[in-house]
N, C-alpha and C positions, 0 to 999 in steps of 0.2 A: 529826379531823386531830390527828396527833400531832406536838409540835417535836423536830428531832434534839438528842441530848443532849452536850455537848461532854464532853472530857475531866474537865475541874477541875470542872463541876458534875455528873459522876459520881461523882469522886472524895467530895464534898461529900455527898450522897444516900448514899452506900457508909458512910461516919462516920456521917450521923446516922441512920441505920437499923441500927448497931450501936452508938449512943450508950447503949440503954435495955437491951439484954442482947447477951449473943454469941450466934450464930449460926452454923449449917453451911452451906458454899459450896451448896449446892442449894435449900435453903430459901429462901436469902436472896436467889438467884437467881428464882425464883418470886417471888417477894414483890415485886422490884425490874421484874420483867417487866409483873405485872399493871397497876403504876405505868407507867412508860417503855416505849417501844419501841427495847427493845435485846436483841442477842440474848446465846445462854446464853456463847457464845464473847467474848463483850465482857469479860463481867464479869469474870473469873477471872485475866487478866489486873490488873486495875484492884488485885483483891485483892492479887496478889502485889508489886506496888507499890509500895499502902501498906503492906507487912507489909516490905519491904525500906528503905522508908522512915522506919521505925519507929512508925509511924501505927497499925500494927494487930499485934498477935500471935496465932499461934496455937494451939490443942494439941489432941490427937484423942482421943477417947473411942469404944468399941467400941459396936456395934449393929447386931445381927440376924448375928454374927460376920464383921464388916468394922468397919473406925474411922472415922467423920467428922472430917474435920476441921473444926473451928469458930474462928473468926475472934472477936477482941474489942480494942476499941477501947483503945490505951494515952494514956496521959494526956497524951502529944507530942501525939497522936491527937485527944484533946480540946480540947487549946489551937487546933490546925489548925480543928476543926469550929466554934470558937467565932467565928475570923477569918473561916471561909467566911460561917458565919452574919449577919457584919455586912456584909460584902461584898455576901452576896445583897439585904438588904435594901435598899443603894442603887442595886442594879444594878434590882432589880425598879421600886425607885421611878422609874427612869428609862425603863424598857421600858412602865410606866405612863402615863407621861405621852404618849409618843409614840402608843400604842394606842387613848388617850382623845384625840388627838387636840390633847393641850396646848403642841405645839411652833408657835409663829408667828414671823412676821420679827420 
């Protein structure tokens, strides 16, 4: 069983899997697939997004005579992934406790 994956923690997933290099929209789709269950239509959206939100920029390099475009995280981009990051850690800490069962009257 897979959980659905909301917006702002795609958004979050999107950053930190271009945190470590850039990426072209289909790779990175693949890659984000085999993780989540979302389809190829979700993502591309999400990208242009953060690229309009200045989260992410991009520029296209040729291959096999067609350009990809590749996507890379700017440093608004990083400061964002940094807050997600601590965000998730209290939100997980809280989804924990409820799963284990630690919530009593």
């Amino acid at each position: 069983m897979r959980f659905a994956v909301s917006g702002l923690l795609l958004d979050a997933c999107v950053l930190g899997a271009l945190s470590n290099a850039p990426n072209y929209g289909y790779e990175l789709t693949q890659k984000t697939q085999s993780l989540l269950d979302i389809s190829e239509s979700t993502l591309y959206p999400v990208l242009r997004r953060l690229q309009k939100d200045d989260l992410l920029s991009t520029y296209d390099e040729p291959y096999e005579g067609r350009n990809r475009r590749y996507y890379e995280i700017t440093d608004k981009g990083l400061d964002a992934l940094a807050k997600y990051r601590e965000d998730w850690q209290e939100f997980k800490k809280s989804i924990d406790t409820f799963v284990k069962g630690g919530v009593k009257k």
